[in-house]
DRENPA-3360 file (N, C-alpha, C; in nm, 2 decimals, always signed):
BEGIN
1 = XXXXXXXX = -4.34/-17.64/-1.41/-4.46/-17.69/-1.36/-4.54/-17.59/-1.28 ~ -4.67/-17.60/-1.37/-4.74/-17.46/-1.24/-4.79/-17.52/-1.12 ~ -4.77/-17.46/-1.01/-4.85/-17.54/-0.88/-5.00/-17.45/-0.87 ~ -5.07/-17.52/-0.81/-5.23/-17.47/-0.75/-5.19/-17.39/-0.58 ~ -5.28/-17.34/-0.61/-5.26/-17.30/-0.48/-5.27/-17.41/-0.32 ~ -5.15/-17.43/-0.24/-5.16/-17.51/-0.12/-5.29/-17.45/-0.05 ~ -5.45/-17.52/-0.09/-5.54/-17.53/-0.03/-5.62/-17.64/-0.05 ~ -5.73/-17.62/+0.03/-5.79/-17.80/+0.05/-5.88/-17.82/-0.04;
9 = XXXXXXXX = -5.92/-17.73/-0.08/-6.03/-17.73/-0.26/-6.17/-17.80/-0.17 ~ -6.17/-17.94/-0.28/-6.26/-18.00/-0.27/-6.28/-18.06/-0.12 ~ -6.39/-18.02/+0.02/-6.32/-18.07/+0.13/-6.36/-18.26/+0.15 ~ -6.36/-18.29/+0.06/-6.45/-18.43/+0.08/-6.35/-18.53/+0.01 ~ -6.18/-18.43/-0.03/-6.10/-18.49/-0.09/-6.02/-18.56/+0.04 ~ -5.92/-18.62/+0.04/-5.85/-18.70/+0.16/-5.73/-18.63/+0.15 ~ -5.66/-18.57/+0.26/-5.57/-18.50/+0.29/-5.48/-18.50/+0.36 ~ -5.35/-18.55/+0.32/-5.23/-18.62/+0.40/-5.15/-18.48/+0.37;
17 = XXXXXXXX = -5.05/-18.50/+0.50/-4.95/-18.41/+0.51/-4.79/-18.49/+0.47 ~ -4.73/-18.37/+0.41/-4.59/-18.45/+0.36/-4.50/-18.35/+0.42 ~ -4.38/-18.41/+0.44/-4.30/-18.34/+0.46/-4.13/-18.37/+0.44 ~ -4.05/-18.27/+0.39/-3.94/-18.38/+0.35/-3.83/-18.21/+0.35 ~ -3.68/-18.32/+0.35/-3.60/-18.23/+0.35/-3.54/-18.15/+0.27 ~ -3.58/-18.15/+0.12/-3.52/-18.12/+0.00/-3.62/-17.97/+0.02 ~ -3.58/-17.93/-0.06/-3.64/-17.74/-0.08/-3.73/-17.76/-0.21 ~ -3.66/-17.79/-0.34/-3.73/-17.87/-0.45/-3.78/-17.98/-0.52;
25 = XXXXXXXX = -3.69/-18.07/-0.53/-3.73/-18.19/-0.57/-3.83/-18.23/-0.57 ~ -3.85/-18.26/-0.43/-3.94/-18.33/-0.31/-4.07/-18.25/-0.32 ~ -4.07/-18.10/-0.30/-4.18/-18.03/-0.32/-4.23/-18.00/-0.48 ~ -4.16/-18.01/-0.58/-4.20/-18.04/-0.69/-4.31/-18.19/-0.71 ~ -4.20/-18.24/-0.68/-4.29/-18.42/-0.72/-4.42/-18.41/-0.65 ~ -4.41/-18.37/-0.51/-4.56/-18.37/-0.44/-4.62/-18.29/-0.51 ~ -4.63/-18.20/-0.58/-4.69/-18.10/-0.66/-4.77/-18.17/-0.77 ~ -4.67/-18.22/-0.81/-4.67/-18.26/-0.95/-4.79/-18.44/-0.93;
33 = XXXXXXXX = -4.76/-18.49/-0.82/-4.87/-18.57/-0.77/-5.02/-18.51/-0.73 ~ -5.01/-18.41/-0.72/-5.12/-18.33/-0.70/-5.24/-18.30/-0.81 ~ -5.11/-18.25/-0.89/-5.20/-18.17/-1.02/-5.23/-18.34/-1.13 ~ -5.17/-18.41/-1.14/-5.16/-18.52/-1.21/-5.26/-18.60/-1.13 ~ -5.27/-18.64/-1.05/-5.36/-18.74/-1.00/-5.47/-18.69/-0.90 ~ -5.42/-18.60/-0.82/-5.52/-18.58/-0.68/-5.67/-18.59/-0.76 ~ -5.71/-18.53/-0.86/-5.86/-18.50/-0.86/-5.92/-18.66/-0.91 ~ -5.84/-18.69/-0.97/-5.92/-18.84/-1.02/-5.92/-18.94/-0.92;
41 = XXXXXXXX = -5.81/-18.95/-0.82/-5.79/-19.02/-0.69/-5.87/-18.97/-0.55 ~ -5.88/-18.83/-0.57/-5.98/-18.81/-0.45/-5.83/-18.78/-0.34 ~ -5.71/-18.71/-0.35/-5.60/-18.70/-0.23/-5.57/-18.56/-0.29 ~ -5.52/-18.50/-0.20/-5.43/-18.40/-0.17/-5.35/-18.40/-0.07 ~ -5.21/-18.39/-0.12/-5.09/-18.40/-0.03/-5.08/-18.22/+0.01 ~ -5.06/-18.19/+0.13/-5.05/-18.08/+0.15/-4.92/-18.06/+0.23 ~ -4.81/-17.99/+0.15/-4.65/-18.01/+0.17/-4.62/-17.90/+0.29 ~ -4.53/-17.95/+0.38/-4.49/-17.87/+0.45/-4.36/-17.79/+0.41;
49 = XXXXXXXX = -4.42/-17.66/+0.37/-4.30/-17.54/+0.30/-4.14/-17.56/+0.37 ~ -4.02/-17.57/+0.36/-3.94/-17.53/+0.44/-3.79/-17.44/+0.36 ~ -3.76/-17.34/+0.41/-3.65/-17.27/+0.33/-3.47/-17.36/+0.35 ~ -3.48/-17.47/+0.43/-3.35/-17.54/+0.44/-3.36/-17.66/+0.44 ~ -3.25/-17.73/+0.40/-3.26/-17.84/+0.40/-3.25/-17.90/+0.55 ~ -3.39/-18.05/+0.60/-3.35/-18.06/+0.69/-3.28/-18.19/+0.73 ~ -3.26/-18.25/+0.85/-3.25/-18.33/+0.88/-3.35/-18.43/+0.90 ~ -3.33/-18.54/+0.95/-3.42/-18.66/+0.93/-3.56/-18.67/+1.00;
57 = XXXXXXXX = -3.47/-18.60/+1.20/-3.55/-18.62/+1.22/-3.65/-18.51/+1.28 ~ -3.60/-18.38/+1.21/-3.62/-18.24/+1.21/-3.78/-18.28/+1.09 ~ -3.73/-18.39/+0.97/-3.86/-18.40/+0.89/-4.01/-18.43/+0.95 ~ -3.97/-18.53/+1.04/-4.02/-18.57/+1.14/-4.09/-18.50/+1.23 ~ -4.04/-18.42/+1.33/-4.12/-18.31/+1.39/-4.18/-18.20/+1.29 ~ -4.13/-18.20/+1.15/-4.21/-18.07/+1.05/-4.39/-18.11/+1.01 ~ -4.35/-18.26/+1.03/-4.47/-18.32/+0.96/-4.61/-18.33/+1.07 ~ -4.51/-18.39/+1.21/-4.63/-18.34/+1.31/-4.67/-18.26/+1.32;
65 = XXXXXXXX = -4.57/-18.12/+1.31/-4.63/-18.01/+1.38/-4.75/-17.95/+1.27 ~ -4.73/-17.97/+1.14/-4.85/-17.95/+1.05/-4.97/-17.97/+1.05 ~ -4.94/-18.11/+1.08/-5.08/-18.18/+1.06/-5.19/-18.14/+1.15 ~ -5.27/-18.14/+1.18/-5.45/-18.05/+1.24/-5.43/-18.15/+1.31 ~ -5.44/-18.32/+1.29/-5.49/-18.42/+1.41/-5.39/-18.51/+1.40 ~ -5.38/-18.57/+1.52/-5.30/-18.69/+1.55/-5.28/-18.83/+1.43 ~ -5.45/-18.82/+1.43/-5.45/-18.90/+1.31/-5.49/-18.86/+1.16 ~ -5.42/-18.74/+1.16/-5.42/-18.74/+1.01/-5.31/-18.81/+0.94;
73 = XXXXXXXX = -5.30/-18.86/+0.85/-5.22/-18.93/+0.75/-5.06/-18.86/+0.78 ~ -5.00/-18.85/+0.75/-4.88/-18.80/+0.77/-4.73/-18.87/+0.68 ~ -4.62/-18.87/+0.60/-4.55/-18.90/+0.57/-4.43/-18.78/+0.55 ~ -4.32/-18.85/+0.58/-4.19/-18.82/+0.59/-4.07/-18.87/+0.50 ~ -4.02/-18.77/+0.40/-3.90/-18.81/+0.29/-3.76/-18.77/+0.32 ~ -3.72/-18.86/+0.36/-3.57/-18.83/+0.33/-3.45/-18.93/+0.28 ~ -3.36/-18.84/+0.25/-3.29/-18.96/+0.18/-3.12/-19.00/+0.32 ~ -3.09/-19.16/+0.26/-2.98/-19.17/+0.32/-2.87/-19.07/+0.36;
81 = XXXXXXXX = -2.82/-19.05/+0.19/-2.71/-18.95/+0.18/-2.56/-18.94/+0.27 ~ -2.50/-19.02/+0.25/-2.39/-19.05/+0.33/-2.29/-18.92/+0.32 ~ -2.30/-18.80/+0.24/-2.24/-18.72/+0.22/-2.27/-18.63/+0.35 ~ -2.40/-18.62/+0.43/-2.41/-18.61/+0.52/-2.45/-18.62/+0.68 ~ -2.37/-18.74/+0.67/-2.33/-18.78/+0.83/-2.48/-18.83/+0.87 ~ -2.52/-18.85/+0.87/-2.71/-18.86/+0.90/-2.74/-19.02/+0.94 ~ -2.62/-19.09/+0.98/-2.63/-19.28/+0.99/-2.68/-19.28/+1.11 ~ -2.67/-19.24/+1.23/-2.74/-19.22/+1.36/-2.86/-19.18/+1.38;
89 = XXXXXXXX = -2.87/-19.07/+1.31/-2.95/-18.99/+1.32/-3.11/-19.08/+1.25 ~ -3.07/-19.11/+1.13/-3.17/-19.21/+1.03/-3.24/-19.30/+1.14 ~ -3.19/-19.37/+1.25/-3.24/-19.49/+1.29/-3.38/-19.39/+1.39 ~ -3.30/-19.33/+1.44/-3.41/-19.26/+1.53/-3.52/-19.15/+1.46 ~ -3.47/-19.12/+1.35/-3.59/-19.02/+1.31/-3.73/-19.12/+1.31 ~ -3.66/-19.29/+1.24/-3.78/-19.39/+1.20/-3.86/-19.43/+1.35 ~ -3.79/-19.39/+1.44/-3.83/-19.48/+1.56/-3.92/-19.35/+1.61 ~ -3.92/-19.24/+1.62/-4.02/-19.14/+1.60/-4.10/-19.13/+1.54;
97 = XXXXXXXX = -4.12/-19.18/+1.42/-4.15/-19.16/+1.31/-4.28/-19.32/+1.35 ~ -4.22/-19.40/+1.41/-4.35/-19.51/+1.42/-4.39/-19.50/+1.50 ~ -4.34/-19.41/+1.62/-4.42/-19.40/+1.80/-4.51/-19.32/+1.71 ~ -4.50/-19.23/+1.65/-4.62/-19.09/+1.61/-4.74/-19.17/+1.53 ~ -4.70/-19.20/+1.47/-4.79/-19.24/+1.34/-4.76/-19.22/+1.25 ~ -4.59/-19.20/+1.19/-4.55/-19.14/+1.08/-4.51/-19.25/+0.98 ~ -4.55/-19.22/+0.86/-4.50/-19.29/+0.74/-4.39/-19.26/+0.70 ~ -4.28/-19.31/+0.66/-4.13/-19.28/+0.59/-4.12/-19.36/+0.51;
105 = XXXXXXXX = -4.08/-19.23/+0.36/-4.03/-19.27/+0.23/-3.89/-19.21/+0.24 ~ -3.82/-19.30/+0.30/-3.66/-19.33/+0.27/-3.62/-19.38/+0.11 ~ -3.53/-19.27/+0.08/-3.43/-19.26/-0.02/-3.26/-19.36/-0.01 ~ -3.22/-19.44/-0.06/-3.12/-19.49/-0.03/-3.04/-19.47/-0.18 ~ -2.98/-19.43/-0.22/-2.92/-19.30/-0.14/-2.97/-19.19/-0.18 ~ -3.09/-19.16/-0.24/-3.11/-19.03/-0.25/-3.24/-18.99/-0.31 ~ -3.37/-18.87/-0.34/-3.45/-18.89/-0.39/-3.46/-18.97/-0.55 ~ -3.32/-18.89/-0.59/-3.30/-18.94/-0.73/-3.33/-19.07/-0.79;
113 = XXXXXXXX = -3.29/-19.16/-0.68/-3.33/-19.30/-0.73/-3.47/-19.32/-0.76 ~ -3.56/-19.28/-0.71/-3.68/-19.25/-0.71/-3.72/-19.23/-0.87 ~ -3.68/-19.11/-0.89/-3.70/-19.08/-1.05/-3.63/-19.18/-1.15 ~ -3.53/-19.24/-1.14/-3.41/-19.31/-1.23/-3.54/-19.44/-1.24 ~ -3.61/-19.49/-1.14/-3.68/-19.63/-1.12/-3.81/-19.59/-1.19 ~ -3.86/-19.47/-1.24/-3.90/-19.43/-1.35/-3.93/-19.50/-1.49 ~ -3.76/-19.49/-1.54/-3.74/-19.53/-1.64/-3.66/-19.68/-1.67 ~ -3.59/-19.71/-1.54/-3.53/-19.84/-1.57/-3.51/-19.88/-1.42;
121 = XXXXXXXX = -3.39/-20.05/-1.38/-3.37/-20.07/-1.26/-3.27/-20.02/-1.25 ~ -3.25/-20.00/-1.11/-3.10/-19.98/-1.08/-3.05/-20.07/-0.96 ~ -2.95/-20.15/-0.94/-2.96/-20.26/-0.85/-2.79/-20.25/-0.78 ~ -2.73/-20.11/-0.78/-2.55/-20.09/-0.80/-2.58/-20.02/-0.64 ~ -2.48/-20.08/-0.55/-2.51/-20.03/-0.41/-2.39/-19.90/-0.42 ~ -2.43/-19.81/-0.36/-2.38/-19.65/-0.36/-2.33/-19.67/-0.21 ~ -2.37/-19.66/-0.19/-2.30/-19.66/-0.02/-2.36/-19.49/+0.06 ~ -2.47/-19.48/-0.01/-2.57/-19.33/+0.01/-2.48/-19.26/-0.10;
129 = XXXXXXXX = -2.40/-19.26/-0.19/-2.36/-19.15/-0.29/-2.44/-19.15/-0.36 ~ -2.47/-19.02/-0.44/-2.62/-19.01/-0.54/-2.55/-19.00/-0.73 ~ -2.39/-19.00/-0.71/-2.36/-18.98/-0.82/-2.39/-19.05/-0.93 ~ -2.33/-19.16/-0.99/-2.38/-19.30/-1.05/-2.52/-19.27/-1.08 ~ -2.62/-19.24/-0.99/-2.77/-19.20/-0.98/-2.81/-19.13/-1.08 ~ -2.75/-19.00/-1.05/-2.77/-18.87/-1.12/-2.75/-18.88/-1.28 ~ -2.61/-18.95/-1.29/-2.54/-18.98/-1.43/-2.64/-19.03/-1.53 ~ -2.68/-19.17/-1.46/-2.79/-19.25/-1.50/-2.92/-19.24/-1.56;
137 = XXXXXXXX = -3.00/-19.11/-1.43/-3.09/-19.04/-1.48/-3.04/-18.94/-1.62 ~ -2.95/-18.88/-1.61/-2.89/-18.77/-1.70/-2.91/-18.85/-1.85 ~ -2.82/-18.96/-1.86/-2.80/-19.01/-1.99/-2.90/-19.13/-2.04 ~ -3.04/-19.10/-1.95/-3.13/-19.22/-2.01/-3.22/-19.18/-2.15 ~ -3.19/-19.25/-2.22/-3.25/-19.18/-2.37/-3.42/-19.13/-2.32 ~ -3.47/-19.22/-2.26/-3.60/-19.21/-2.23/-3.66/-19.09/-2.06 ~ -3.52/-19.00/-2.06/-3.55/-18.96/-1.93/-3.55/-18.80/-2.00 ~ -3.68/-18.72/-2.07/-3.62/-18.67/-2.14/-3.71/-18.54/-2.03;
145 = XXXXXXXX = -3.60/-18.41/-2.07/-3.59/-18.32/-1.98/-3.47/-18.29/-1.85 ~ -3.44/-18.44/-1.85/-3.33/-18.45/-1.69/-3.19/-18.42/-1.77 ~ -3.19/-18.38/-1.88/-2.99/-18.39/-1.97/-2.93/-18.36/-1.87 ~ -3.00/-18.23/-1.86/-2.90/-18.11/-1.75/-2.92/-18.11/-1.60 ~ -2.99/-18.24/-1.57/-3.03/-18.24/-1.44/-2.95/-18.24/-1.30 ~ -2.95/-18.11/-1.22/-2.85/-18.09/-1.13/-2.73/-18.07/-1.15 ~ -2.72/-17.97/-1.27/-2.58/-17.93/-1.34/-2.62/-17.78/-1.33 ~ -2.67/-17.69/-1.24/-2.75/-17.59/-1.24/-2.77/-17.51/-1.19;
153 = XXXXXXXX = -2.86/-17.39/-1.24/-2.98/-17.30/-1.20/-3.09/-17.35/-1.27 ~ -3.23/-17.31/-1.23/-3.27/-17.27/-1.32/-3.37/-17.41/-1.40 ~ -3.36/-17.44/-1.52/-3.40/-17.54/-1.55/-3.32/-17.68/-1.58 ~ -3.18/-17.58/-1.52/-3.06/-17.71/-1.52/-3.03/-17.79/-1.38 ~ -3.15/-17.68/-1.30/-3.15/-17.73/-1.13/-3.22/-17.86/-1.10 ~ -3.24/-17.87/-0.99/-3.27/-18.00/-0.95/-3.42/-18.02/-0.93 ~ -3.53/-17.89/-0.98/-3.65/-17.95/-0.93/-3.72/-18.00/-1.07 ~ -3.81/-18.03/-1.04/-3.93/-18.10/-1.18/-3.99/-18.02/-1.24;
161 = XXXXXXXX = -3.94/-18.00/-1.39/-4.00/-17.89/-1.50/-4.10/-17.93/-1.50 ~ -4.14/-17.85/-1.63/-4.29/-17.91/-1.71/-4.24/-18.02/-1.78 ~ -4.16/-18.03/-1.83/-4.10/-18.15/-1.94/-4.08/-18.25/-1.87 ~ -3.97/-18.20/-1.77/-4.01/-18.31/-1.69/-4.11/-18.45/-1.60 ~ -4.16/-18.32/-1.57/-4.30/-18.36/-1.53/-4.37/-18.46/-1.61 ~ -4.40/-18.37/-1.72/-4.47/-18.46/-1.83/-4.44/-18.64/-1.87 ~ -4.30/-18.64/-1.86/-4.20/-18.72/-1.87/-4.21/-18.83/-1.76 ~ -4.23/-18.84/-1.66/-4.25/-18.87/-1.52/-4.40/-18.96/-1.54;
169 = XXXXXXXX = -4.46/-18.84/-1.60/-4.61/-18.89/-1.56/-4.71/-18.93/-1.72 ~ -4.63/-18.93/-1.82/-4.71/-18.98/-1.94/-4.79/-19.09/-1.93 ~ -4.89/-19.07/-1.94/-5.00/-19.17/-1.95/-4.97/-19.34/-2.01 ~ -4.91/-19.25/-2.16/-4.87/-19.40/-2.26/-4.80/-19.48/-2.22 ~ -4.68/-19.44/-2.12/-4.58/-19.49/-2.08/-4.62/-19.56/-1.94 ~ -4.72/-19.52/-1.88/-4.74/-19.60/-1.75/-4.57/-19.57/-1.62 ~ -4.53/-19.48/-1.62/-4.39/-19.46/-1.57/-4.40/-19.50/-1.40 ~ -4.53/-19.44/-1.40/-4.55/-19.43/-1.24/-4.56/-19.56/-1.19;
177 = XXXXXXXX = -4.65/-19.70/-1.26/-4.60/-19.84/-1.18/-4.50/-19.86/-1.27 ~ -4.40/-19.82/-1.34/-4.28/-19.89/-1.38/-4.23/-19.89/-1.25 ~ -4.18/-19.71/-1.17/-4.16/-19.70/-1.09/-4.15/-19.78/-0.94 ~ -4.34/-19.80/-0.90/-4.35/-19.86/-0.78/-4.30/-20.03/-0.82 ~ -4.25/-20.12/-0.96/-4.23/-20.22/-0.96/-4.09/-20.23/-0.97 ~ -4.04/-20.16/-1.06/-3.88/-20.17/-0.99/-3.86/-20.14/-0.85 ~ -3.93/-20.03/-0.76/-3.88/-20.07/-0.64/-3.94/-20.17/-0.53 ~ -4.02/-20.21/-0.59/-4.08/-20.32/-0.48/-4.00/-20.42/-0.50;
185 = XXXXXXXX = -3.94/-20.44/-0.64/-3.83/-20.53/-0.66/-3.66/-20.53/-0.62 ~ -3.67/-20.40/-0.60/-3.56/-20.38/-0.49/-3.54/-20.41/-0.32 ~ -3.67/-20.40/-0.32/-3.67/-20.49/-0.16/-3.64/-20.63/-0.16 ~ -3.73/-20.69/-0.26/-3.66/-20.81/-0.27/-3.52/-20.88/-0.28 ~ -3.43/-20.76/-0.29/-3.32/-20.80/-0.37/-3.26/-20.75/-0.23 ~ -3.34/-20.68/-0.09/-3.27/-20.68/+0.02/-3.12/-20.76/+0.06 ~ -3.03/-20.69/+0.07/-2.90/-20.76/+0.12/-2.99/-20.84/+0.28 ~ -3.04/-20.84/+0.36/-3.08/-20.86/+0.46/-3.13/-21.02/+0.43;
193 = XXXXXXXX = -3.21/-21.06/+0.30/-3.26/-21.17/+0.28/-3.37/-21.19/+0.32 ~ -3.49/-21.15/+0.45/-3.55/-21.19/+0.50/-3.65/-21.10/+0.46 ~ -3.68/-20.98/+0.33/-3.72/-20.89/+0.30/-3.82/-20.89/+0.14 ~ -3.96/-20.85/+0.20/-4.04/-20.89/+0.06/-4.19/-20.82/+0.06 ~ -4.18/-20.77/+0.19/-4.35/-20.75/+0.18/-4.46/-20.75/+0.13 ~ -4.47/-20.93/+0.08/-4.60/-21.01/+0.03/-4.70/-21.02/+0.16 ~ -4.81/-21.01/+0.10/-4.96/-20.99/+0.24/-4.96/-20.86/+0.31 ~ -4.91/-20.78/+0.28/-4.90/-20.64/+0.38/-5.04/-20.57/+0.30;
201 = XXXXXXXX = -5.14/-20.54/+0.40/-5.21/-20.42/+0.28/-5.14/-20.27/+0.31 ~ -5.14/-20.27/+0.18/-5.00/-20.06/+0.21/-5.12/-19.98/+0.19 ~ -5.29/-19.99/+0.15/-5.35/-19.93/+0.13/-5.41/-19.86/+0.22 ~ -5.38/-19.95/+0.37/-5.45/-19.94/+0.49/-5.38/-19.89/+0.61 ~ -5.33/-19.75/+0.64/-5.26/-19.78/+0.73/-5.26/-19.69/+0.89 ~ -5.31/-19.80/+1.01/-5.36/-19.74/+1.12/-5.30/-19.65/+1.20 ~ -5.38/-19.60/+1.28/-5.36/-19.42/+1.40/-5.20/-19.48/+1.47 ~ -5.16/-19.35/+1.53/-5.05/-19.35/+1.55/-5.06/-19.43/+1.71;
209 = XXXXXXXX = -4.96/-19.49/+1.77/-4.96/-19.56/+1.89/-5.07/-19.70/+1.86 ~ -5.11/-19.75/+1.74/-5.16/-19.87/+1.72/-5.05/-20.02/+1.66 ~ -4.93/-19.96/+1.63/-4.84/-20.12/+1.58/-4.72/-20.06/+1.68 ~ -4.66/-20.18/+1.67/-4.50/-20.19/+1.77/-4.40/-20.14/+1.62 ~ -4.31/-20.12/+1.68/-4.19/-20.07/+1.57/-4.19/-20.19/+1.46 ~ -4.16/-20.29/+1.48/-4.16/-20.43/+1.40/-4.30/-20.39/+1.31 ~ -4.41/-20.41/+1.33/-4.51/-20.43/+1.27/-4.55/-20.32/+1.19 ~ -4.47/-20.14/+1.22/-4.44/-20.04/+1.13/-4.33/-20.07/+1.08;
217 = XXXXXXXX = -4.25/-20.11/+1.06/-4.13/-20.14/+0.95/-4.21/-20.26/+0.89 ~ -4.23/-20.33/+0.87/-4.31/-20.44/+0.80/-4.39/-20.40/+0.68 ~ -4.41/-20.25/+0.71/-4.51/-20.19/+0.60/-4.45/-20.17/+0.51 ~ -4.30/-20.13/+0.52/-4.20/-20.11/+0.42/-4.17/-20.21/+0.33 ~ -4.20/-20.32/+0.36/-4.16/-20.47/+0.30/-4.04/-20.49/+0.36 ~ -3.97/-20.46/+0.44/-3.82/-20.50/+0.51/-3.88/-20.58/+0.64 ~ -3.81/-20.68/+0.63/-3.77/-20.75/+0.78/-3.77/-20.60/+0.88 ~ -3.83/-20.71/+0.98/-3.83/-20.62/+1.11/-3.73/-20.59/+1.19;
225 = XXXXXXXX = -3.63/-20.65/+1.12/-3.50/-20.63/+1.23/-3.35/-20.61/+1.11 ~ -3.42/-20.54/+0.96/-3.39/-20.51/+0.86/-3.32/-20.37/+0.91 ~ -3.19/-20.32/+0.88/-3.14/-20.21/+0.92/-3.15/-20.11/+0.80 ~ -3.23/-20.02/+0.81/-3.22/-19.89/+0.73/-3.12/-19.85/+0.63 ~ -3.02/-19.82/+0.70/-2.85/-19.77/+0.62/-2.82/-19.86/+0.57 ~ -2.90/-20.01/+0.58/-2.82/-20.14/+0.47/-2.91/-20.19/+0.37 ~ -3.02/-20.07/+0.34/-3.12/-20.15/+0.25/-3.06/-20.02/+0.12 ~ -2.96/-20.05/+0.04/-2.85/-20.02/-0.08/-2.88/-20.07/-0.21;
233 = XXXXXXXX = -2.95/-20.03/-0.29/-3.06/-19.90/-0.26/-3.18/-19.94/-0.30 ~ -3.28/-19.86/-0.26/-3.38/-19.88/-0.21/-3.44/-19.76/-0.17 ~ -3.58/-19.73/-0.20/-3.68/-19.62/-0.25/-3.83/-19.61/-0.16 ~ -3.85/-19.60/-0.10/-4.01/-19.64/-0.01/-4.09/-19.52/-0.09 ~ -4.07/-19.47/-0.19/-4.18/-19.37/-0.24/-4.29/-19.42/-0.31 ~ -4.28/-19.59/-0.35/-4.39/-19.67/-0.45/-4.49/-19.69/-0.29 ~ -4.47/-19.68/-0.20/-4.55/-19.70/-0.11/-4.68/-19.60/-0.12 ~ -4.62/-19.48/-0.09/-4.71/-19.34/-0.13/-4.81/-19.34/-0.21;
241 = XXXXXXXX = -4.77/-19.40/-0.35/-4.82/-19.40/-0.45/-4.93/-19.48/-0.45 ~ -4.90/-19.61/-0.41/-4.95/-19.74/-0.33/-5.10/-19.67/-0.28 ~ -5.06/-19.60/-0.13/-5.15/-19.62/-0.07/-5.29/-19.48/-0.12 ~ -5.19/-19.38/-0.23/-5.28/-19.30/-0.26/-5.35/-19.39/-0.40 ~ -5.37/-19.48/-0.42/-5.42/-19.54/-0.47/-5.40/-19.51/-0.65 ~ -5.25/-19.40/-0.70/-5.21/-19.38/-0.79/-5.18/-19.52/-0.90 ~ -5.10/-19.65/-0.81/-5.07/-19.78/-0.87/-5.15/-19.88/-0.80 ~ -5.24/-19.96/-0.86/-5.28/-20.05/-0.76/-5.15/-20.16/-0.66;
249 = XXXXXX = -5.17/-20.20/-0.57/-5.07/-20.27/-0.50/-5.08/-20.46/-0.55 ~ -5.04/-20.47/-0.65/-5.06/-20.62/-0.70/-4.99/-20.69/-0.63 ~ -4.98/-20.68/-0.54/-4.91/-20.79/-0.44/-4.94/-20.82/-0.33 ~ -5.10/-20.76/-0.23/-5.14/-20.71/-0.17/-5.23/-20.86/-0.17 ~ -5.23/-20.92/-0.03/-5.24/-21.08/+0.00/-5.18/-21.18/-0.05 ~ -5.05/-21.13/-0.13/-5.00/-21.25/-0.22/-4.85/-21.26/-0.17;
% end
């Protein structure tokens, strides 16, 4: 996938900061959201570079320190990932994350699910392992480019080809609300029960120090007193999509 150069082009475009812990994935897909939609949508995500993988709430402070204003838009990706100890850590990156004004697209268990909700559901609780995940994406007839995905260097690695890409984002296919509808339908399927977010507008969402913790988790469609590490599994990246106005939000007062 070729990227454009990280600048602000058109300045009359709307310009959110991202930031997340993966090295490629994550910085591919934002890319790949860029070149695929930004001009017809009017957004540019502008990614915060980083050479390591970080922690949660290390994403957290990467994304403030970018951003030009307090209230510029702001979002933060990371995933569960129980492979790396990060259960503590997760609760507080979010509670940071809603004192600032930050948005979080939590991965349960991993970006991967994200792409897999692409092409089909997935509804098998991992316990944050991404394997099952990976496999799934690998052997989906229709996931074409991922065979070798994360079996790798190279184009066998883990970030978003051109084929990929393509794959991801075909028009015919409509992949991208397949995506935001399988996971909105994963909230619903919250082990928590109390989890749905019908009436939320995701298209609208206010400066930092304006909602209580409860009333920023609510954006997510989870119960307010819905615990993070137990929403298995479960993807907040149809949110993004949501509010960059890529899928409309057909659920939005209903």
């Amino acid at each position: 996938m070729r990227r454009p150069p990280q600048s602000y082009g058109d300045e009359s475009r709307r310009v959110i900061y991202v930031a997340a812990e993966g090295e490629r994935t994550e910085r591919d897909y934002v890319a790949l959201l860029n070149t695929t939609y930004g001009d017809r949508d009017g957004f540019f995500l502008k990614f915060s570079e980083t050479k390591k993988g970080l922690r949660p709430t290390e994403v957290v402070d990467l994304v403030l320190a970018s951003a030009s204003a307090p209230d510029d838009e702001k979002w933060a990706l990371f995933d569960r990932d129980a492979d790396d100890h990060r259960d503590e850590e997760i609760p507080e990156a979010m509670r940071d994350a809603a004192k600032n004004g930050v948005q979080v697209a939590l991965s349960h268990p991993s970006f991967e699910l994200w792409l897999l909700l692409h092409f089909q559901q997935f509804t098998g609780q991992e316990g944050g392992l991404s394997g099952a995940v990976v496999d799934r994406l690998r052997t989906h007839r229709d996931a074409k480019g991922f065979e070798r995905y994360d079996s790798g260097s190279g184009e066998q690695g883990k970030g978003i080809t051109d084929e990929r890409g393509r794959t991801l984002t075909d028009p015919e296919q409509d992949r991208a609300r397949t995506a935001v509808r399988n996971a909105r339908k994963l909230v619903g399927m919250c082990s928590h029960g109390g989890c749905s977010g019908r009436g939320v507008d995701h298209t609208k969402i206010p400066g930092p120090g304006t909602e209580t913790y409860a009333q920023w988790t609510r954006r997510s469609g989870h119960a307010e007193n819905c615990d993070p590490l137990k929403r298995d599994p479960s993807s907040d990246m149809w949110r993004l999509l949501v509010q960059l106005g890529i899928v409309e939000d057909e659920t939005a007062g209903g």
